[in-house]
C-alpha positions as CSV (number, residue, x, y, z in Angstrom):
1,X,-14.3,-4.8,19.2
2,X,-16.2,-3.5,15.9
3,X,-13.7,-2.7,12.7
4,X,-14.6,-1.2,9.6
5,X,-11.8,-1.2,7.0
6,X,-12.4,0.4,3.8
7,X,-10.6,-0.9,0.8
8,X,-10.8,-4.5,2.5
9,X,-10.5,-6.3,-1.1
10,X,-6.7,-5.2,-2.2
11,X,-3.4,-6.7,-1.3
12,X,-3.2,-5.1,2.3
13,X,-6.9,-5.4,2.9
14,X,-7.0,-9.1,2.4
15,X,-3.8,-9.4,4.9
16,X,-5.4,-7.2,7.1
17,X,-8.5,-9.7,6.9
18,X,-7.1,-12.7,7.7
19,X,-4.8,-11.2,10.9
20,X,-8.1,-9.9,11.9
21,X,-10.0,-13.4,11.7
22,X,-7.6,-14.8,14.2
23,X,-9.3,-12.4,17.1
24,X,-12.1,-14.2,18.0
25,X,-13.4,-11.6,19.6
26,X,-13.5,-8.6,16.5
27,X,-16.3,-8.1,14.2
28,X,-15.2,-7.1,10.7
29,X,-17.4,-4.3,8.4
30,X,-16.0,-4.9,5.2
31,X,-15.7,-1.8,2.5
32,X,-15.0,-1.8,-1.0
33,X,-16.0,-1.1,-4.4
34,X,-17.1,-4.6,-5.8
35,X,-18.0,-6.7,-2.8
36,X,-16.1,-9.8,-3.1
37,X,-17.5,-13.8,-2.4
38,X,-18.2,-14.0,0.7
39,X,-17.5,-17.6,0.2
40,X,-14.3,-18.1,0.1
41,X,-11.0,-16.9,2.4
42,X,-10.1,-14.2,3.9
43,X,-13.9,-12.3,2.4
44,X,-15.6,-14.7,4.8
45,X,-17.1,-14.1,8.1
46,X,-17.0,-10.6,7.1
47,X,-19.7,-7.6,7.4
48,X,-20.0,-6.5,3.6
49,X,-20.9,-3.1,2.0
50,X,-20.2,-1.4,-1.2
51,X,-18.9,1.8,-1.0
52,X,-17.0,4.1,-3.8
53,X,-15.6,6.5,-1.4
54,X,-14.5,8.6,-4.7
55,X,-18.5,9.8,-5.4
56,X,-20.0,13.1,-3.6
57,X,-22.6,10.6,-1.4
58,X,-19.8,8.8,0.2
59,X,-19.5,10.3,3.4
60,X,-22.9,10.3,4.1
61,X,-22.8,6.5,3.0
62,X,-19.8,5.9,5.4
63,X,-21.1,7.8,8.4
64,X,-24.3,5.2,8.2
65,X,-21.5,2.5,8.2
66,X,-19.6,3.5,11.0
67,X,-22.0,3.9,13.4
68,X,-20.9,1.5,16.6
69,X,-17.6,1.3,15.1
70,X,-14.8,1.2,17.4
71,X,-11.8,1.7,15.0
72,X,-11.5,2.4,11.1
73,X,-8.6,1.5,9.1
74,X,-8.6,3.3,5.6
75,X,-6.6,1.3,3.4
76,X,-9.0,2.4,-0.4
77,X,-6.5,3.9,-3.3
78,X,-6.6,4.3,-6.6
79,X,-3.3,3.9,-8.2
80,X,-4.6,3.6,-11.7
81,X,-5.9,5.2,-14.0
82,X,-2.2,7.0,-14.4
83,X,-3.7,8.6,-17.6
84,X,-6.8,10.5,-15.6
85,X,-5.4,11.8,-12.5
86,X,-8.6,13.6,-11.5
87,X,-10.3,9.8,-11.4
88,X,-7.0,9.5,-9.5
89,X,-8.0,12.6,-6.7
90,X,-11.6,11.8,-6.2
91,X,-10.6,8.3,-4.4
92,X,-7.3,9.3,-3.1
93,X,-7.7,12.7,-1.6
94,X,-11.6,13.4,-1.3
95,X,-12.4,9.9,-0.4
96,X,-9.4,10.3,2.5
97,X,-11.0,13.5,3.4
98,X,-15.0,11.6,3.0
99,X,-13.5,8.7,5.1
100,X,-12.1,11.1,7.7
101,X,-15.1,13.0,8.1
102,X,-17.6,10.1,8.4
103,X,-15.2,9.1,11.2
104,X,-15.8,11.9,12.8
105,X,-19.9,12.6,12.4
106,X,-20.1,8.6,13.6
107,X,-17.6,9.3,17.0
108,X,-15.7,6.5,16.3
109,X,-12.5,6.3,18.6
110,X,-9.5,5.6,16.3
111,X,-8.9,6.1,12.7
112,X,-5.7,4.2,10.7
113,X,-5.0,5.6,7.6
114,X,-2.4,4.0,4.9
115,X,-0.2,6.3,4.4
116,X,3.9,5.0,2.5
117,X,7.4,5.8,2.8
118,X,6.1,7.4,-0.9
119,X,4.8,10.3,1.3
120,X,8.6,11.4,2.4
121,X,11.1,13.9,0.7
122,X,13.7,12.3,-0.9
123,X,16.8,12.7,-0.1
124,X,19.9,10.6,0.2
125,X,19.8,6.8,0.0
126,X,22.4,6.6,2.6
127,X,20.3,8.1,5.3
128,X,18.0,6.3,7.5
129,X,15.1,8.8,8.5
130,X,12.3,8.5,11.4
131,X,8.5,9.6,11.5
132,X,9.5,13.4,11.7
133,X,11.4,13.5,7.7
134,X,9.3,15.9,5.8
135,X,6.1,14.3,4.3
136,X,5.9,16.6,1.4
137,X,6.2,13.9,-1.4
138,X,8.3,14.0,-4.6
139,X,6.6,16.5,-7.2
140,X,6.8,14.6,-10.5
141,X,4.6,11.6,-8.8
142,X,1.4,11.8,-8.4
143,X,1.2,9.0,-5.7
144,X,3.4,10.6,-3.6
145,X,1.7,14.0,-4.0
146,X,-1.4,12.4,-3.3
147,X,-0.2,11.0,-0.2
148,X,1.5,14.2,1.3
149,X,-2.0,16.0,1.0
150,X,-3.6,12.9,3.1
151,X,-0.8,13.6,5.3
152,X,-1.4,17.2,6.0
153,X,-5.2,16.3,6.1
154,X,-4.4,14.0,9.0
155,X,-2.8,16.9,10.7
156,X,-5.2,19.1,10.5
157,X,-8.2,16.4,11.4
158,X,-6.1,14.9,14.6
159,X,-6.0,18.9,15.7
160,X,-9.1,19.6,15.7
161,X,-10.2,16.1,16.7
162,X,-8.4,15.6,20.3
163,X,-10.8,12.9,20.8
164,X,-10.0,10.9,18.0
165,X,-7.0,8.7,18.3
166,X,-5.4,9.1,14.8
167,X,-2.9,6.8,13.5
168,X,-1.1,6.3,10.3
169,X,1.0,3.7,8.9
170,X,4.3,4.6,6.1
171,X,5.6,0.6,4.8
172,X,7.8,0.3,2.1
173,X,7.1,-1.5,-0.8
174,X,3.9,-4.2,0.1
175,X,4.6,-8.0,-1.4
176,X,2.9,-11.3,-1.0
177,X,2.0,-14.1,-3.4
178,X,-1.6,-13.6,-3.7
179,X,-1.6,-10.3,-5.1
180,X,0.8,-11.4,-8.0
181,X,-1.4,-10.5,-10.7
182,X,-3.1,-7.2,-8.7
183,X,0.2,-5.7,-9.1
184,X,1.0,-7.1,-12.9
185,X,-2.3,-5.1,-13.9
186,X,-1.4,-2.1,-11.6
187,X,2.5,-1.7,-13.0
188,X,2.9,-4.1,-15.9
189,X,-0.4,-4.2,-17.7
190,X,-1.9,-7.3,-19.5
191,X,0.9,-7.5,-22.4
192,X,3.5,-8.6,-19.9
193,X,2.4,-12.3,-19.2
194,X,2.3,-13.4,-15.2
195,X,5.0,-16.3,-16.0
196,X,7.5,-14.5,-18.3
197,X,9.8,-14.1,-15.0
198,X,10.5,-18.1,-15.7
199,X,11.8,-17.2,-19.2
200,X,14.3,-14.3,-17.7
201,X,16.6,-16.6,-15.7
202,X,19.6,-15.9,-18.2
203,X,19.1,-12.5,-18.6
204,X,20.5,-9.6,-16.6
205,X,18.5,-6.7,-15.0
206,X,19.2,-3.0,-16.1
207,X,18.1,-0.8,-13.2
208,X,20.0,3.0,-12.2
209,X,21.7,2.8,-9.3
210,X,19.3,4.8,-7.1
211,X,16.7,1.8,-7.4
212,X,17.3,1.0,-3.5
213,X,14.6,0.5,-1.2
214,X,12.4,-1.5,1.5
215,X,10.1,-4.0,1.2
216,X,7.7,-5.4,3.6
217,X,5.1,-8.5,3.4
218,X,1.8,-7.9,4.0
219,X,1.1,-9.8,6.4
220,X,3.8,-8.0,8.5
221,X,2.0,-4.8,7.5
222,X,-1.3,-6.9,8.7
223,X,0.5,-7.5,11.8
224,X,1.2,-3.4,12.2
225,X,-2.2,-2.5,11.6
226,X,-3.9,-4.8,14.5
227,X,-1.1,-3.6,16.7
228,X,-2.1,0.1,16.5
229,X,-5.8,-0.7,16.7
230,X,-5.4,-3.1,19.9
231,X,-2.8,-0.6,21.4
232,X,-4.7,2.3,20.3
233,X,-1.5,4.0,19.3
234,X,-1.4,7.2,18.1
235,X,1.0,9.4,15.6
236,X,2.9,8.1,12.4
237,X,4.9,4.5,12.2
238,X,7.6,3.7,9.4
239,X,7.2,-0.1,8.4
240,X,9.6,-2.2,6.9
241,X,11.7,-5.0,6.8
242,X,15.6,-5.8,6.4
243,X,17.5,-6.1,4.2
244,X,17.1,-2.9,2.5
245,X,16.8,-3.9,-1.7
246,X,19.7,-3.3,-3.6
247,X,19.8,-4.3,-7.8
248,X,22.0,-7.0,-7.5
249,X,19.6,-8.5,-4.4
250,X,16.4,-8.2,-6.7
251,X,18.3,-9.9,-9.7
252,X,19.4,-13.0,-7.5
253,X,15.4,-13.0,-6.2
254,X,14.5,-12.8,-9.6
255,X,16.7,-15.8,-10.6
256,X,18.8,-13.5,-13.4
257,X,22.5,-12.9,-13.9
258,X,23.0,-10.1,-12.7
259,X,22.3,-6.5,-12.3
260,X,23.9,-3.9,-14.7
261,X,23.5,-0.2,-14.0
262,X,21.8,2.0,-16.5
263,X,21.5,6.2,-16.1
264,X,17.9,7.1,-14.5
265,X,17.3,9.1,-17.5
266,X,17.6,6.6,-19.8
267,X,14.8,4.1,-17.8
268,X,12.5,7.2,-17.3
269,X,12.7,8.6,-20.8
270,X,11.9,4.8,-21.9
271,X,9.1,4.6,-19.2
272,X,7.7,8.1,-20.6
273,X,7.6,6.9,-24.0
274,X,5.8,3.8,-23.4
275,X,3.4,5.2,-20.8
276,X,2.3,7.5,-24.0
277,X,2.0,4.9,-25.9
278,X,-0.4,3.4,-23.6
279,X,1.5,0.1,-23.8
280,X,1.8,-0.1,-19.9
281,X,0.4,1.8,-17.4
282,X,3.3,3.4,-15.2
283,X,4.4,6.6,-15.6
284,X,7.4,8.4,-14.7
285,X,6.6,9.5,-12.0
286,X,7.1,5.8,-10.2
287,X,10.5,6.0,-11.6
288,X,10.5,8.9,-9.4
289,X,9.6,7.2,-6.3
290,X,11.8,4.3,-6.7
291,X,14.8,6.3,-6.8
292,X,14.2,8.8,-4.1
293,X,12.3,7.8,-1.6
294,X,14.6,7.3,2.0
295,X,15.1,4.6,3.8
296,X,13.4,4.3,7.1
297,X,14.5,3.5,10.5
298,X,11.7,1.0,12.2
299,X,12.3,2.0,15.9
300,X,9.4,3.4,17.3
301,X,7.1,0.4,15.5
302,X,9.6,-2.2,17.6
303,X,10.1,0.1,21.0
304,X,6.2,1.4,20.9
305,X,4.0,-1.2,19.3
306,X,6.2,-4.6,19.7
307,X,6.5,-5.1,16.1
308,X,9.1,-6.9,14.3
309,X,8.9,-8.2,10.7
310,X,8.4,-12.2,10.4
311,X,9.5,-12.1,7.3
312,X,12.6,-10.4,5.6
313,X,12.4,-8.0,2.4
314,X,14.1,-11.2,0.5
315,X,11.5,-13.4,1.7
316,X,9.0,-11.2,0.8
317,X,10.1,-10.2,-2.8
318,X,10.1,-14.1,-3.3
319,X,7.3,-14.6,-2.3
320,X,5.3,-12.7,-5.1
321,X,7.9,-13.2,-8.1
322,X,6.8,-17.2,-6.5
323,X,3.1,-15.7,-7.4
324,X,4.5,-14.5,-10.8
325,X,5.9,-17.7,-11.6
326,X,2.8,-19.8,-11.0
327,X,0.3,-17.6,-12.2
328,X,-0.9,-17.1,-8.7
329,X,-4.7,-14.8,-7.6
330,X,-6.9,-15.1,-5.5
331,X,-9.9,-17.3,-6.5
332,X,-11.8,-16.4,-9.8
333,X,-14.6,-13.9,-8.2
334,X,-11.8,-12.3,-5.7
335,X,-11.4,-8.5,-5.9
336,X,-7.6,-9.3,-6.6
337,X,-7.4,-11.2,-10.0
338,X,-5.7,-9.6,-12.3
């Protein structure tokens, strides 16, 4: 079996590379951006080719790429630059809809888009909602918008492509060790050190009470991603793990006192204010997310595909504050250092 992925150099990529090197029988086509050394784990063994699926030629680039492919799983985003949203729509939405298209010119047999529980309505925390909740985001994020427009694309392309098994995959929150500094640069920015969660151990942690959600590891989300390839199953699967994350449960992870609630307001007004600023690069709008997203019910992933999570959402949300701690990224020419 042939399998392109696109975006193979970011935290789920590089879990979806190593659960793929342990099929001796799958050849990997690499896609990304920068290509990473091909020297070191998981990059090696790998098929490279740099593609910005954001430019005008990229379909045309992709088709070329896919040719002989038997699956493609589209895992490219841009979640920064939160200043320039149209930088923002060029990767997200038209290099979805380039990806998408090249999949269909090359007649390759199964396409796996990443799509996230960020995709759903909110609604109340205390509901646990399956694959059919609306996917028409939350307004005031642009993640989430962006994803409910890949999600209408995909219904649209799977209806007029009958022959075309097309999957997509909505995890929770995505943590593992190695992308510790990937997401410091992504949410945190460079004037928050790696380590400073060893200097917060007697502090408590202000979050609104809303800030409940699921977490996954990646290499779970690795796991869900061979599953639908090898299966070739079709449709939409919710991905995550137990327990759901409550404040006080991310302040023990964390190794801090305790939680203390604060009003959403406050934390997004103070988010706003420092997202102007430009002294860290999350706006709002994550805020957003965070506090309405639902929680998902796993079913069909356990009764359909087999999955279970190895890992729990603790062990998981450990594992990358353990990455924060040390100072933990990939190797010095890896796509992931921060």
């Amino acid at each position: 079996m042939r399998i392109a992925v696109v975006g193979a150099t970011g935290n789920v990529g590089t879990a979806v590379l190593r659960r793929l090197h342990a099929e001796p029988d799958v050849q990997v086509v690499g896609i990304a951006r920068r290509i990473p050394d091909r020297s070191v784990l998981p990059y090696d063994g790998v098929e490279w080719h740099s593609v910005d699926i954001g430019l005008p030629a990229a379909a045309d680039a992709l088709t070329r790429l896919f040719d002989g492919v038997d699956a493609v799983i589209h895992l490219a985003w841009a979640l920064q630059p939160t200043h320039d949203i149209p930088v923002q729509y060029a990767v997200d939405v038209d290099g979805t809809e380039a990806v998408l298209d090249a999949v269909a010119r090359a007649g390759v047999a199964q396409v796996v888009v990443a799509s996230s529980v960020g995709a759903y309505r909110a609604t109340d925390k205390r509901l646990r909602v399956d694959e059919s909740w609306p996917v028409d985001g939350i307004p005031s994020a642009t993640y989430s918008v962006h994803k409910a427009i890949n999600e209408a694309a995909l219904d649209v392309f799977a209806a007029a492509h009958d022959d075309i098994v097309v999957t997509r995959l909505r995890p929770g929150l995505i943590f593992q060790r190695q992308a510790a500094a990937e997401i410091r640069g992504l949410f945190l920015g460079r004037v928050v050190p790696m380590r400073a969660v060893n200097w917060i151990k007697w502090a408590v942690l202000p979050l609104p009470g809303p800030f409940v959600f699921q977490a996954v590891h990646a290499d779970d989300v690795a796991e869900a991603y061979w599953l639908v390839v090898a299966k070739r199953a079709a449709g939409a699967f919710n991905i995550a793990a137990s327990p759901v994350l409550t404040p006080p449960i991310i302040a023990e992870v964390l190794g801090m006192r305790r939680a203390v609630r604060i009003p959403l307001g406050l934390l997004r007004g103070i988010v706003t204010l420092t997202w102007r600023l430009r002294l860290q690069p999350t706006d709002a709008g994550w805020i957003d997310i965070a506090a309405g997203v639902p929680i998902m019910r796993t079913d069909r992933a356990r009764e359909e595909l087999g999955w279970e999570a190895r890992h729990t959402s603790v062990d998981a949300l450990a594992d990358l504050v353990a990455g924060f701690a040390d100072g933990v990224s990939v190797p010095a020419s890896g796509p992931l250092r921060g």
